[in-house]
C-alpha positions as CSV (number, residue, x, y, z in Angstrom):
1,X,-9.9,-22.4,28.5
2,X,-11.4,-25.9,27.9
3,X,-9.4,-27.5,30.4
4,X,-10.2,-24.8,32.8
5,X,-13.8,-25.5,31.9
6,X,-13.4,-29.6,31.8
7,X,-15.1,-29.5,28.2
8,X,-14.1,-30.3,24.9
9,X,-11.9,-27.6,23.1
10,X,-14.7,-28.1,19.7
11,X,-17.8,-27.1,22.5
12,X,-15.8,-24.1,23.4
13,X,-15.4,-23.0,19.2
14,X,-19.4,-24.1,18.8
15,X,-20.8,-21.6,22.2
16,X,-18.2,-19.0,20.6
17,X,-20.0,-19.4,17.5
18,X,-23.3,-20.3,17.5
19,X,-24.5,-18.4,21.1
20,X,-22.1,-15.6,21.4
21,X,-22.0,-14.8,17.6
22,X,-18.3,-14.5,17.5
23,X,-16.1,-15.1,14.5
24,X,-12.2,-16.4,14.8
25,X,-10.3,-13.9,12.6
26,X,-6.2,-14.1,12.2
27,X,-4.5,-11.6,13.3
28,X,-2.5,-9.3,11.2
29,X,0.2,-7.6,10.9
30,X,0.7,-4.0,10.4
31,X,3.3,-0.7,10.7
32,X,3.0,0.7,14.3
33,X,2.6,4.4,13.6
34,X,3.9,7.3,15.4
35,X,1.0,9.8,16.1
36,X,3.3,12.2,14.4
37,X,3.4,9.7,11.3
38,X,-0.1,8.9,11.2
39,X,-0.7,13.0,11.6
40,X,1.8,13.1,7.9
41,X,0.1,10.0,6.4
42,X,-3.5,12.0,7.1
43,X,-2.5,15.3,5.9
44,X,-1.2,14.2,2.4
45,X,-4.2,11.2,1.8
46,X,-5.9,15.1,2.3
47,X,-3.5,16.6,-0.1
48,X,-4.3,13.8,-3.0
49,X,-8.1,14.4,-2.5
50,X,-8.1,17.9,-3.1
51,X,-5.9,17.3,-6.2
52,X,-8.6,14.4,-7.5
53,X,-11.5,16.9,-6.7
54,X,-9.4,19.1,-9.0
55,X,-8.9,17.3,-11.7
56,X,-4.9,17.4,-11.5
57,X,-5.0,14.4,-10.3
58,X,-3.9,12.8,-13.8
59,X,-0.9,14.5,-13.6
60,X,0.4,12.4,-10.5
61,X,2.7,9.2,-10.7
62,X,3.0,6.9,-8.4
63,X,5.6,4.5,-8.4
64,X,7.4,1.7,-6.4
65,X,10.0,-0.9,-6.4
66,X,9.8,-4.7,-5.2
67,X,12.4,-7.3,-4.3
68,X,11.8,-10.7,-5.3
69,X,14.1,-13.7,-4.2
70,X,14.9,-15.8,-6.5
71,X,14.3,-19.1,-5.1
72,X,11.7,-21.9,-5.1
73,X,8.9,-21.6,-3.0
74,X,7.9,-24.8,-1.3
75,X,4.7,-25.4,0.7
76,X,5.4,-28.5,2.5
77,X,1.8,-29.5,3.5
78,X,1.0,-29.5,0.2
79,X,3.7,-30.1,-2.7
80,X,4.5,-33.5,-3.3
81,X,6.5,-36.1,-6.1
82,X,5.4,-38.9,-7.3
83,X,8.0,-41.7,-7.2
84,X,8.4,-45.2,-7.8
85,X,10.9,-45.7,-5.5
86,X,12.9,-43.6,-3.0
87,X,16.6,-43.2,-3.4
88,X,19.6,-41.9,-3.9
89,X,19.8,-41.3,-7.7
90,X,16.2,-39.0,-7.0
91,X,17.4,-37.4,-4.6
92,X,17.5,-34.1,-6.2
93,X,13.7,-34.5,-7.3
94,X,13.1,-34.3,-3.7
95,X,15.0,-31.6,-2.4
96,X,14.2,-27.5,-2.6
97,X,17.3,-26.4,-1.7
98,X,17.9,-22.7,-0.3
99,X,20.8,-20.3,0.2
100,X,21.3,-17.9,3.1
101,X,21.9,-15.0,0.4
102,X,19.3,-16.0,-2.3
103,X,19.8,-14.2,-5.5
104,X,17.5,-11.3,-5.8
105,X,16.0,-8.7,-8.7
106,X,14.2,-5.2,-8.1
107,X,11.8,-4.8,-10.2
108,X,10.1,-0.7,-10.9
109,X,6.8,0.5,-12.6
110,X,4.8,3.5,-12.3
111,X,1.2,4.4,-12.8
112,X,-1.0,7.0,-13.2
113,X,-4.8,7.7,-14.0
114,X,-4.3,6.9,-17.2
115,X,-1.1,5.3,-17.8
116,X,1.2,2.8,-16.6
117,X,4.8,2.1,-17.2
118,X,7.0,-0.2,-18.9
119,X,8.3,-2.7,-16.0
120,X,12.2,-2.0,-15.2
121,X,14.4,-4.7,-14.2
122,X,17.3,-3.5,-12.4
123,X,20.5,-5.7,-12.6
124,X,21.4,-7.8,-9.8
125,X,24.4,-6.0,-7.8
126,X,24.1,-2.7,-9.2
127,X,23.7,-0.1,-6.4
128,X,20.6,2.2,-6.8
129,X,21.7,5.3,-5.8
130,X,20.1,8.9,-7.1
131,X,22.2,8.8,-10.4
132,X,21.3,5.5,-11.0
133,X,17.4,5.9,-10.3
134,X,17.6,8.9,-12.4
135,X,19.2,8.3,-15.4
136,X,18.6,4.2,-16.0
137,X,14.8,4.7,-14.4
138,X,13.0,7.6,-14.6
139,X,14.3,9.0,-17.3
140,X,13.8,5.5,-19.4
141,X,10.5,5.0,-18.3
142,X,8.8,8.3,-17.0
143,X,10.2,10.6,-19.2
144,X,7.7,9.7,-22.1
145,X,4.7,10.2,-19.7
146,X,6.3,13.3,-18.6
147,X,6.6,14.7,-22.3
148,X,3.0,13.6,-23.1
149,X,1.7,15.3,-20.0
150,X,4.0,18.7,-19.8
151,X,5.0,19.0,-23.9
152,X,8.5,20.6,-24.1
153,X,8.3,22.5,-19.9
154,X,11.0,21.7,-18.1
155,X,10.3,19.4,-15.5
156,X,12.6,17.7,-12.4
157,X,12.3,14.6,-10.7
């Protein structure tokens, strides 16, 4: 636009801001959502509201699992080393190497209104299928919550 306009590309960011009141905001990213999914997503944000107004709301866990590489993180604007000299023998101070298949741990918790959960580590490798979740998961770190909250009832996950 500023070569368009033959002016200076800082006059175009000062009129943007100071006449037309305009702020620059990245942009960011997000899930695009079906109507149908959005239509779901609405109807149980509805669901937990009535159970809050309810008060049953303390008898809700919520719980989630995260995949962290393991591997250095490296800003390169920023991270620097302080040598006397650059060579061969420091080479490895200078270089954050990476694979293609980095090494990689799941990590679980669950919270509620008034509790939270032991963090679970699961092992690298191991496949996380239902019998897994179940019996190395839940019922390690739910099922005290669980018994607090229902006594001796049965309960499923």
């Amino acid at each position: 636009m500023a070569k368009e306009l033959k002016i200076f590309d800082r006059n175009i960011c000062r009129i943007l801001k100071n006449d037309l009141k305009v702020k620059p905001y990245k942009i960011q990213k997000a899930h695009d959502l079906t109507p149908k999914q959005q239509q779901v997503g609405l109807q149980r944000a509805k669901k937990l509201l009535r159970l809050a107004e309810s008060g049953q709301f303390p008898n809700i866990a919520f719980s989630d699992e995260k995949i962290f590489p393991i591997e250095q993180l490296v800003n390169s604007q920023n991270d620097r080393v302080y040598l006397t000299v650059r060579s061969y023998e420091n080479l490895s101070h200078r270089l954050a190497t990476r694979r293609q298949h980095t090494q990689q741990i799941m990590v679980w918790a669950a919270v509620t209104a008034d509790w939270r959960s032991p963090i679970v580590f699961i092992e690298p490798g191991v496949k996380a299928n239902v019998k897994y979740y179940r019996e190395s998961i839940l019922e390690v770190a739910l099922k005290p919550w669980v018994d607090k909250h229902f006594g001796g009832r049965p309960w499923t996950f």
